[in-house]
PyMOL Python script that loads the backbone (N, CA, C, O; Angstrom):
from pymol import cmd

cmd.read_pdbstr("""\
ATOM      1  N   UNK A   1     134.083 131.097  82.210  1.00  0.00           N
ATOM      2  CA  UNK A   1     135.502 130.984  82.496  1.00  0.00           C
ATOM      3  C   UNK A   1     136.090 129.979  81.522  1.00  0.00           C
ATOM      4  O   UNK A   1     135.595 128.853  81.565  1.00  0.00           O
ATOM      5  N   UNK A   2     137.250 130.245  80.486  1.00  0.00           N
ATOM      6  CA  UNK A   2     137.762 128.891  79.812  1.00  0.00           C
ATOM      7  C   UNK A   2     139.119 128.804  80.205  1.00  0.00           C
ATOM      8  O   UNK A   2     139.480 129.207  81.311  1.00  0.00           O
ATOM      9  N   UNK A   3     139.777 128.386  79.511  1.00  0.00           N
ATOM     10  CA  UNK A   3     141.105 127.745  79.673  1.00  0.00           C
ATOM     11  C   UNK A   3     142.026 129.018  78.786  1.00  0.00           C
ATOM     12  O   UNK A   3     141.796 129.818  77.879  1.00  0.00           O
ATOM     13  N   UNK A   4     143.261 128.610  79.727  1.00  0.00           N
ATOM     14  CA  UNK A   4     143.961 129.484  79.195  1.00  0.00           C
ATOM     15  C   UNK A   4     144.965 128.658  78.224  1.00  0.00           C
ATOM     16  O   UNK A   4     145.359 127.537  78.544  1.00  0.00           O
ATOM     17  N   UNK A   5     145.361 129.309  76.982  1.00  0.00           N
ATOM     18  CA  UNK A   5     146.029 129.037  76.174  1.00  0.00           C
ATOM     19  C   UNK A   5     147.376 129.380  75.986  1.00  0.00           C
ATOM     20  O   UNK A   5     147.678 130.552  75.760  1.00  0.00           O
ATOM     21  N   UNK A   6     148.274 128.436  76.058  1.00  0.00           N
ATOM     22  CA  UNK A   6     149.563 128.960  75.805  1.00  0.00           C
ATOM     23  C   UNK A   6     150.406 128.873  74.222  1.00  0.00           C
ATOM     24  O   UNK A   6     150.033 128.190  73.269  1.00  0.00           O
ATOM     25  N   UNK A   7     151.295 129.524  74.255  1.00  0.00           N
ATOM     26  CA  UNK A   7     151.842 129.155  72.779  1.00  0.00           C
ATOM     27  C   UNK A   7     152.463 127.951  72.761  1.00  0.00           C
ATOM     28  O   UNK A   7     152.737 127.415  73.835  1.00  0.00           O
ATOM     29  N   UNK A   8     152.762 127.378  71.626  1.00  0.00           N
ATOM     30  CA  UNK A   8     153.598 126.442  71.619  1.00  0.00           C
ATOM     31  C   UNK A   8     155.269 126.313  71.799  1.00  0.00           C
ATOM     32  O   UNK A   8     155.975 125.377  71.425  1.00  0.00           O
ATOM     33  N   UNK A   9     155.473 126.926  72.143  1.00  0.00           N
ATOM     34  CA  UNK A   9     157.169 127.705  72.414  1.00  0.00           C
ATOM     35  C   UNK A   9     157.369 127.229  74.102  1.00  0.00           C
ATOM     36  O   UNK A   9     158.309 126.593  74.578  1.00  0.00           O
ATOM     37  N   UNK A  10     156.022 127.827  74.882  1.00  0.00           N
ATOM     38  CA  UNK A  10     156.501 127.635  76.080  1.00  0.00           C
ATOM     39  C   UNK A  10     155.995 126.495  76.649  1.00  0.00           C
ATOM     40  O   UNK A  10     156.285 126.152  77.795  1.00  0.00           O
ATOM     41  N   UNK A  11     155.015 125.684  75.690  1.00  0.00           N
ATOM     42  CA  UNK A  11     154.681 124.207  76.248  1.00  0.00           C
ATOM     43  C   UNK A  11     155.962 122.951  75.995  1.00  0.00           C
ATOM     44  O   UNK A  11     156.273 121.937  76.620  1.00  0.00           O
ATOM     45  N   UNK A  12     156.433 123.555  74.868  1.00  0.00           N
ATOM     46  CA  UNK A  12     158.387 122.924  74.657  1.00  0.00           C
ATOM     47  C   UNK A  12     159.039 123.313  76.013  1.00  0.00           C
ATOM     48  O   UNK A  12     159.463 122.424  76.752  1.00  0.00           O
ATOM     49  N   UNK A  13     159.133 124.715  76.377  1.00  0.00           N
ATOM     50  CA  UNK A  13     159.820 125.136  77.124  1.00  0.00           C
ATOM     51  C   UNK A  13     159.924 123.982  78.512  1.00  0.00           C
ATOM     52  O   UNK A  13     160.948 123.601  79.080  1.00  0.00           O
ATOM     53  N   UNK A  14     158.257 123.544  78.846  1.00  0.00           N
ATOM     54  CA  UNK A  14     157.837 123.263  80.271  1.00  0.00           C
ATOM     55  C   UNK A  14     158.228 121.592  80.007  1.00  0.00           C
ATOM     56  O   UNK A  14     158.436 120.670  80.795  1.00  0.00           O
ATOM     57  N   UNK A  15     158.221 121.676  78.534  1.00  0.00           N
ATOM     58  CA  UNK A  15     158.679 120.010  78.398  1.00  0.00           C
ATOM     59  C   UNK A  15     160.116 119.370  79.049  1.00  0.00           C
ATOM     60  O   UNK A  15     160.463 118.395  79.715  1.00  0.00           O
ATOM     61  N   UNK A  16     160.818 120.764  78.309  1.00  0.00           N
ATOM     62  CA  UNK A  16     162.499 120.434  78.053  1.00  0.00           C
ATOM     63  C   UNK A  16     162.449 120.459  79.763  1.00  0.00           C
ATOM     64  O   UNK A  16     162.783 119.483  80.434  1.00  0.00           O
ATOM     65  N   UNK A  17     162.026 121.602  80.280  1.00  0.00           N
ATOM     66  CA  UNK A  17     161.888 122.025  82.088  1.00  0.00           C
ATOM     67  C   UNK A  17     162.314 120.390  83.057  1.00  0.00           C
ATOM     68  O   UNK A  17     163.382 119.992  83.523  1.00  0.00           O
ATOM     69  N   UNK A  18     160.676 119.682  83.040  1.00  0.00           N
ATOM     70  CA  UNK A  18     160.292 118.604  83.545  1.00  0.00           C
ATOM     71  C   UNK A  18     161.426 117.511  82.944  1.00  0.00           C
ATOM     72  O   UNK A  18     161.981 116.611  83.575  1.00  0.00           O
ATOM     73  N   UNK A  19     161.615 117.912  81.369  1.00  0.00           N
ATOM     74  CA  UNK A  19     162.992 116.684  81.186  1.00  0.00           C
ATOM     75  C   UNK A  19     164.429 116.605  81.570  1.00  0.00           C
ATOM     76  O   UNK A  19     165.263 115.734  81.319  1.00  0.00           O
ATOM     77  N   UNK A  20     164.510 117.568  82.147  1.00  0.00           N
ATOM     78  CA  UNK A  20     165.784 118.296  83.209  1.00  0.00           C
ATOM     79  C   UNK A  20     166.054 118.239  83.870  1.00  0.00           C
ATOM     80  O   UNK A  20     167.205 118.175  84.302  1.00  0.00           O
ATOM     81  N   UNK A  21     164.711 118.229  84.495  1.00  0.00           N
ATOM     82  CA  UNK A  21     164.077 117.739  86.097  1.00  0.00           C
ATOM     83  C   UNK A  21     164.482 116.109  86.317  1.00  0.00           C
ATOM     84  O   UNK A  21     165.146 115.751  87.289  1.00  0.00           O
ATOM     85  N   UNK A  22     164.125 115.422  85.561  1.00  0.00           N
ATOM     86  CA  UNK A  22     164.131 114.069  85.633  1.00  0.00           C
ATOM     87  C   UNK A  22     165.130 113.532  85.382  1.00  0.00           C
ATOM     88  O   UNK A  22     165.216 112.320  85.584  1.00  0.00           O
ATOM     89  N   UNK A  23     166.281 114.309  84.825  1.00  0.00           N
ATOM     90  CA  UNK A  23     167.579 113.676  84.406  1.00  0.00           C
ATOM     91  C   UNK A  23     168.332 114.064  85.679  1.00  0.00           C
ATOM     92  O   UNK A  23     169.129 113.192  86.026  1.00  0.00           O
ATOM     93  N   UNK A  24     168.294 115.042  86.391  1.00  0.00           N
ATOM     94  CA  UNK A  24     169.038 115.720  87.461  1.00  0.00           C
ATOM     95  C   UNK A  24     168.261 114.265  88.650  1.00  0.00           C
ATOM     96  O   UNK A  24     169.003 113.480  89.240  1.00  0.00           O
ATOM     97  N   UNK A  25     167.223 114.228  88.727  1.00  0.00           N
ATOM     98  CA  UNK A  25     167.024 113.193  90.000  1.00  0.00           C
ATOM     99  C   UNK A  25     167.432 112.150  89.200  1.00  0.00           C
ATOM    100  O   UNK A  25     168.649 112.046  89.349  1.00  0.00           O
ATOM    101  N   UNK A  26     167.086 111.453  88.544  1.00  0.00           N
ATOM    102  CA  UNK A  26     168.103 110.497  88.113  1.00  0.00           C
ATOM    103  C   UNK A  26     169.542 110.096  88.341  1.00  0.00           C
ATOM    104  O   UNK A  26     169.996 109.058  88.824  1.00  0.00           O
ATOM    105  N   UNK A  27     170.115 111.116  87.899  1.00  0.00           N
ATOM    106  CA  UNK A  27     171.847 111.369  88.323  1.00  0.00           C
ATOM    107  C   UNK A  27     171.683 111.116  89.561  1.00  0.00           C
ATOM    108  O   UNK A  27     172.462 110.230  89.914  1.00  0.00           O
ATOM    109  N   UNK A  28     170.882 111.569  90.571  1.00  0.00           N
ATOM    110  CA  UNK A  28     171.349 111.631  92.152  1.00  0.00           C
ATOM    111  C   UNK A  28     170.979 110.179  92.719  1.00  0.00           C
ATOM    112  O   UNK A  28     170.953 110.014  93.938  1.00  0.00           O
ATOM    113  N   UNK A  29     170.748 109.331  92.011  1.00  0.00           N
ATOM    114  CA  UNK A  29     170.774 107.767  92.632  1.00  0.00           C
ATOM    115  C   UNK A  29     172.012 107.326  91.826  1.00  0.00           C
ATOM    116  O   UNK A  29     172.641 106.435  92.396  1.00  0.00           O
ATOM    117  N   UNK A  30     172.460 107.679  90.782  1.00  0.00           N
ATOM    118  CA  UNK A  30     173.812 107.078  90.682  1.00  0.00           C
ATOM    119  C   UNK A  30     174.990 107.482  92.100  1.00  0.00           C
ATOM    120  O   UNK A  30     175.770 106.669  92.596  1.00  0.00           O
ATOM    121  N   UNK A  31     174.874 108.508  92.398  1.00  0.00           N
ATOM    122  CA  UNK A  31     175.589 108.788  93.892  1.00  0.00           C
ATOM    123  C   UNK A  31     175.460 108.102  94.945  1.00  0.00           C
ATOM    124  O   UNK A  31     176.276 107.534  95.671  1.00  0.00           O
ATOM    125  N   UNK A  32     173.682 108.270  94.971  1.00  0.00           N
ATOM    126  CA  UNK A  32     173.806 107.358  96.279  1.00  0.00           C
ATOM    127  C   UNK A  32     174.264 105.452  96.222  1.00  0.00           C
ATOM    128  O   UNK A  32     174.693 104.712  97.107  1.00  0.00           O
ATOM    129  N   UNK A  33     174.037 105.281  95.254  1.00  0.00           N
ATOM    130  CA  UNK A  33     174.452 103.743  94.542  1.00  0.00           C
ATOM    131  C   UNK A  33     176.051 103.792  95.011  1.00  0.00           C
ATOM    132  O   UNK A  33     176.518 102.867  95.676  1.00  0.00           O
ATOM    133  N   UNK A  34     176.857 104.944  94.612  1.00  0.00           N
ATOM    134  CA  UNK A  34     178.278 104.741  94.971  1.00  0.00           C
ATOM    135  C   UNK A  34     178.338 104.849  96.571  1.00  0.00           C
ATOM    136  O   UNK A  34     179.156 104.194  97.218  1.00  0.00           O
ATOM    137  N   UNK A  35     177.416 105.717  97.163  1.00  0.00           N
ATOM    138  CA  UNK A  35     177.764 105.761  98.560  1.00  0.00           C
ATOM    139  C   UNK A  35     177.565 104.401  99.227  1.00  0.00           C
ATOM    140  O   UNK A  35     178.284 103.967 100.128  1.00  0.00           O
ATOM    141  N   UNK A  36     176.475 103.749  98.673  1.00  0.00           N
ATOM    142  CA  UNK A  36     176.176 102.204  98.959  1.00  0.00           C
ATOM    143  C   UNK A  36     175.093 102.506 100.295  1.00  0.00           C
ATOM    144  O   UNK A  36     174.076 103.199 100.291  1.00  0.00           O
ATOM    145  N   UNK A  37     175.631 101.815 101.289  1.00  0.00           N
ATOM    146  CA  UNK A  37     175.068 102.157 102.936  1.00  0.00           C
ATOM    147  C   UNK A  37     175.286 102.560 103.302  1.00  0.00           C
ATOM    148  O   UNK A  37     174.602 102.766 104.305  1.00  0.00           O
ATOM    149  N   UNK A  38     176.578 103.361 103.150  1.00  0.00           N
ATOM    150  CA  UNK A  38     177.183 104.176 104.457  1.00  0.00           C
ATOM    151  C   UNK A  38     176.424 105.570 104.192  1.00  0.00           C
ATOM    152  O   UNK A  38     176.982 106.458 104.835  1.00  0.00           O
ATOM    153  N   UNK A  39     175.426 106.001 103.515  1.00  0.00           N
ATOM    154  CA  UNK A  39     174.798 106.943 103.522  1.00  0.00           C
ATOM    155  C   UNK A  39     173.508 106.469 104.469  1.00  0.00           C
ATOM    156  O   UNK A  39     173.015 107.349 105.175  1.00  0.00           O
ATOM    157  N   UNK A  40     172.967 105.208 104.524  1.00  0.00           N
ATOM    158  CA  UNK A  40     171.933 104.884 105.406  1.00  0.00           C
ATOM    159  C   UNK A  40     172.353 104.960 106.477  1.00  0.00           C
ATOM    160  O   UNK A  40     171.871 105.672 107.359  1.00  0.00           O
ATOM    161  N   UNK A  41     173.317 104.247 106.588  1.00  0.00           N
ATOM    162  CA  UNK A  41     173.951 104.723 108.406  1.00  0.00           C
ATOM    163  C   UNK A  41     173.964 106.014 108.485  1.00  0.00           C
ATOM    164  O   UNK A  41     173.302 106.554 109.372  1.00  0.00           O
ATOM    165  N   UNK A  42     174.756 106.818 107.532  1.00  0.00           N
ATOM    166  CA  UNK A  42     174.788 108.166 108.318  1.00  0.00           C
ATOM    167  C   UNK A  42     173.145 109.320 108.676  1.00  0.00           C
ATOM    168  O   UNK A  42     173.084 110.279 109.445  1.00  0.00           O
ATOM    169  N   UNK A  43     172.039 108.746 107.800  1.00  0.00           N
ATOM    170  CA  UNK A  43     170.776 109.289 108.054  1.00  0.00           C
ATOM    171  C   UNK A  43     170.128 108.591 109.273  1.00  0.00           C
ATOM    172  O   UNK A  43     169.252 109.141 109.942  1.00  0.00           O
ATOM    173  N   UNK A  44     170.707 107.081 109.581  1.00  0.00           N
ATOM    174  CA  UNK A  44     170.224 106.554 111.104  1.00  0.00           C
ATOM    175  C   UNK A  44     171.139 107.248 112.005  1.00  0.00           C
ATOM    176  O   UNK A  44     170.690 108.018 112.853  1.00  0.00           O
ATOM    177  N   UNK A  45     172.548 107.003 111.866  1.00  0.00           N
ATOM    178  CA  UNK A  45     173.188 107.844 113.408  1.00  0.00           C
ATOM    179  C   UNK A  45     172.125 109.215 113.423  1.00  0.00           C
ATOM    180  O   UNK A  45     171.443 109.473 114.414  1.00  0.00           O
ATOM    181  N   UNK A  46     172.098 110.024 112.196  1.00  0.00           N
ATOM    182  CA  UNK A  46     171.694 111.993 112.588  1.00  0.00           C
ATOM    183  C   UNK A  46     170.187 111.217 113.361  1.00  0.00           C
ATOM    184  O   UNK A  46     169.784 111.753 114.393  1.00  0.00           O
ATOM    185  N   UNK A  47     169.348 109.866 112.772  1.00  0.00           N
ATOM    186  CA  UNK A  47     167.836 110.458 113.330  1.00  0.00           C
ATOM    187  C   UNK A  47     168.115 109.806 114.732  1.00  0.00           C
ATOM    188  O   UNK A  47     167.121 110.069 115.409  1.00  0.00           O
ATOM    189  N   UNK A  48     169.063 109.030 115.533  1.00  0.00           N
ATOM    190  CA  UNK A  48     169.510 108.705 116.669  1.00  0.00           C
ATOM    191  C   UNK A  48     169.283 110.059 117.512  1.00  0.00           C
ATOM    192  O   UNK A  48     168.430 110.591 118.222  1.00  0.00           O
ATOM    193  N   UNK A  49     170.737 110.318 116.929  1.00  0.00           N
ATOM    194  CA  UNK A  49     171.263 111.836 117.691  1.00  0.00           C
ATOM    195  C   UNK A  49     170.071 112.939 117.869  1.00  0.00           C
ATOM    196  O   UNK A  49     170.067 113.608 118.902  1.00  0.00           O
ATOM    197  N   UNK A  50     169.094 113.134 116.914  1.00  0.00           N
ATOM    198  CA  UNK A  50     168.062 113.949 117.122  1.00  0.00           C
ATOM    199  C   UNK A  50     167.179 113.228 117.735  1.00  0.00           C
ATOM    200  O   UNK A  50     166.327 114.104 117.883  1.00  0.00           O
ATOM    201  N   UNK A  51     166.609 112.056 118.330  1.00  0.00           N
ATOM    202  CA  UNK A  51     165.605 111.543 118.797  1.00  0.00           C
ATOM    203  C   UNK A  51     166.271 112.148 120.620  1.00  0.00           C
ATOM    204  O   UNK A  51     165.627 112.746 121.482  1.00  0.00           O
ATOM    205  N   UNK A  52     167.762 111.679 120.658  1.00  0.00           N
ATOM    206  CA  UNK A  52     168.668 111.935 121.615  1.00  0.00           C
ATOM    207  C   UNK A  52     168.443 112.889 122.124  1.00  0.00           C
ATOM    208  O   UNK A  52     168.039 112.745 123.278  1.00  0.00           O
ATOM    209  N   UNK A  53     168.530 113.984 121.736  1.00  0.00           N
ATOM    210  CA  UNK A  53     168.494 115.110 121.570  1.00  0.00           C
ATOM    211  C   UNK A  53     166.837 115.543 121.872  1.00  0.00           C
ATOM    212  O   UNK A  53     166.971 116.706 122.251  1.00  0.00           O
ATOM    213  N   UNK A  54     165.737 115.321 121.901  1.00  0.00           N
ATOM    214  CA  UNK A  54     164.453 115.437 122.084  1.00  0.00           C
ATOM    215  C   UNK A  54     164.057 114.989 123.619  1.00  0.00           C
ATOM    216  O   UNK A  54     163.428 115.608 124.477  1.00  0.00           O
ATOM    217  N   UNK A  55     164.610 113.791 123.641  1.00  0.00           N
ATOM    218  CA  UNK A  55     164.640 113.190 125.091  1.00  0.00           C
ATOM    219  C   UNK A  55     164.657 113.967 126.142  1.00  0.00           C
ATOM    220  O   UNK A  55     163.888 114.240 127.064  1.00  0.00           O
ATOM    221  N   UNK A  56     166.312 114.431 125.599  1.00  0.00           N
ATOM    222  CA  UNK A  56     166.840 115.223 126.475  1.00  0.00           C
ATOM    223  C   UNK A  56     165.832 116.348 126.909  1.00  0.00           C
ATOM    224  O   UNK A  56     165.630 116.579 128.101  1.00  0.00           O
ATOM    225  N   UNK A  57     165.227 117.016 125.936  1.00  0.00           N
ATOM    226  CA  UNK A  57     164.794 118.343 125.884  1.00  0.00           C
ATOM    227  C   UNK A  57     163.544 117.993 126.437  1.00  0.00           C
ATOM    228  O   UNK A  57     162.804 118.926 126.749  1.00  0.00           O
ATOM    229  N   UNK A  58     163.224 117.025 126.589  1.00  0.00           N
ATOM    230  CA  UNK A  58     161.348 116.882 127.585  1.00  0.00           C
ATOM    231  C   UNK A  58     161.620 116.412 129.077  1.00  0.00           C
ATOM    232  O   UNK A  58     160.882 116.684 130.024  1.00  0.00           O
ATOM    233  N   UNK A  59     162.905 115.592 129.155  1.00  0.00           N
ATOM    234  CA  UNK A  59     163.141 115.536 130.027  1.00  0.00           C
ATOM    235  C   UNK A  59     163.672 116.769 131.285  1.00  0.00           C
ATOM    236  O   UNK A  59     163.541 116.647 132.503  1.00  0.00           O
ATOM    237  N   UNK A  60     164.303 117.966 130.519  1.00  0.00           N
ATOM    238  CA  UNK A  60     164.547 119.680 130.944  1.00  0.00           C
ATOM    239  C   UNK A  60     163.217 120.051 131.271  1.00  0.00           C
ATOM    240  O   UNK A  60     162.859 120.391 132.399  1.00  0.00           O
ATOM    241  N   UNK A  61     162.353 119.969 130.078  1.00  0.00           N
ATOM    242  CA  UNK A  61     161.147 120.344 130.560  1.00  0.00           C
ATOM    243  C   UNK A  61     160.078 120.057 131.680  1.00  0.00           C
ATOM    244  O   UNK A  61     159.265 120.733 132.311  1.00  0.00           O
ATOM    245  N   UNK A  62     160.500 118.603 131.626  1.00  0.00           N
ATOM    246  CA  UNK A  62     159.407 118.097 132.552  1.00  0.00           C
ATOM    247  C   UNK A  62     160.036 118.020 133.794  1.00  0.00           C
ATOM    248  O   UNK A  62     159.392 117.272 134.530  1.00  0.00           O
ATOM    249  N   UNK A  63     161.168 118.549 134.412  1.00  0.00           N
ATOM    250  CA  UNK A  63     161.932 119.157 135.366  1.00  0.00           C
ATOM    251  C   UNK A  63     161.610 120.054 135.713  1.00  0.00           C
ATOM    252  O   UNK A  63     160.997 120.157 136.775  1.00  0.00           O
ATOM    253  N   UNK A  64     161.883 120.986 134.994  1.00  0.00           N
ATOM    254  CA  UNK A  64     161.125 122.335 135.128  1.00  0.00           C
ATOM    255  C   UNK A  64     159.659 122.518 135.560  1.00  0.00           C
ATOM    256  O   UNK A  64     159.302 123.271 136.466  1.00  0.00           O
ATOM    257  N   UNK A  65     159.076 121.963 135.021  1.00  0.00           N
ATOM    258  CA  UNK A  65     157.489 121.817 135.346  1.00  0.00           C
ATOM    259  C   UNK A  65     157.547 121.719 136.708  1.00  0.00           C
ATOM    260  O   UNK A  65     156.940 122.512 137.428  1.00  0.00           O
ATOM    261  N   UNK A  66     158.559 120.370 137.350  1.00  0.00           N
ATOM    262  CA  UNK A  66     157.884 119.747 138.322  1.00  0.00           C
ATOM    263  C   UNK A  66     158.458 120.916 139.211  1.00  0.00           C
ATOM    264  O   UNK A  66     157.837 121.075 140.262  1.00  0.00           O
ATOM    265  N   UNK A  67     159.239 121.539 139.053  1.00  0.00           N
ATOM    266  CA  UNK A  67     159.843 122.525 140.072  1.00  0.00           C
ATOM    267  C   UNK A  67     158.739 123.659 140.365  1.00  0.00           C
ATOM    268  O   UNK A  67     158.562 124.301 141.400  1.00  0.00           O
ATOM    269  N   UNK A  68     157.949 123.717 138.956  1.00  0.00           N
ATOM    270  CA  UNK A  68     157.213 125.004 139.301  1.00  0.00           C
ATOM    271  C   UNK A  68     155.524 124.515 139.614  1.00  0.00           C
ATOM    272  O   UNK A  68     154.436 125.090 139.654  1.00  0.00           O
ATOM    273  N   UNK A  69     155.833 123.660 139.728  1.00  0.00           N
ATOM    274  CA  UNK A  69     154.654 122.828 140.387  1.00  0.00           C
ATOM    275  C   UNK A  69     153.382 122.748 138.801  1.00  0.00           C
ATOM    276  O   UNK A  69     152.310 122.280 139.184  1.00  0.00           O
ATOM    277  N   UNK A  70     153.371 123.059 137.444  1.00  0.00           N
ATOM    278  CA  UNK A  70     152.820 123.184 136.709  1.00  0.00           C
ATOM    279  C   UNK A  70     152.985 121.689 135.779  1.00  0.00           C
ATOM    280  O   UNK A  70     152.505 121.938 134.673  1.00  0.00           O
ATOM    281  N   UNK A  71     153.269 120.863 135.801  1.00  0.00           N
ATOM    282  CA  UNK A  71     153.254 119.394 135.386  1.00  0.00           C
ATOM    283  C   UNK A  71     151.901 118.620 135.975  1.00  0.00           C
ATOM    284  O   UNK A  71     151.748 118.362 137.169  1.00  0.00           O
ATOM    285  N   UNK A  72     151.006 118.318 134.990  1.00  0.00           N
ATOM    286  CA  UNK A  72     149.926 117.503 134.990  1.00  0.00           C
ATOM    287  C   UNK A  72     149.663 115.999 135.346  1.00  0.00           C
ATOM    288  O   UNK A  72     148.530 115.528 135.241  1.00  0.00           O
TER     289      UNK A  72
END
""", "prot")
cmd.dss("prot")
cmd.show_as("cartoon", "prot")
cmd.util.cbc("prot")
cmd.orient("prot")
């Protein structure tokens, strides 16, 4: 079994690719830099609201259980 060989055209290609790649995530911390914190707050309120939101939903469940007598 050996290695596969590519041309040199598309090992540029995968270069320019990955250097594209890295300029695009790059750019996206200049954004969040302008958003400052108020982007951290808004990813703590959503993981609040979804923890909220989970509570809720075991607490339905484990209601349910106890009604049907199947809670451990």
């Amino acid at each position: 079994m050996g290695f596969i060989v590519l041309p040199q055209t598309l090992l540029d290609m995968d270069a320019e690719f990955i250097a594209g790649l890295g300029d695009l995530v790059a750019s996206s911390f200049v954004i969040l830099e302008m958003l400052g914190n108020n982007f951290n707050y808004l990813i703590m309120a959503v993981g609040f609201l979804m923890i909220l939101g989970w509570i809720r939903r075991m607490a339905k469940y484990n209601k349910e259980a106890a009604e049907n007598g199947t809670l451990k």
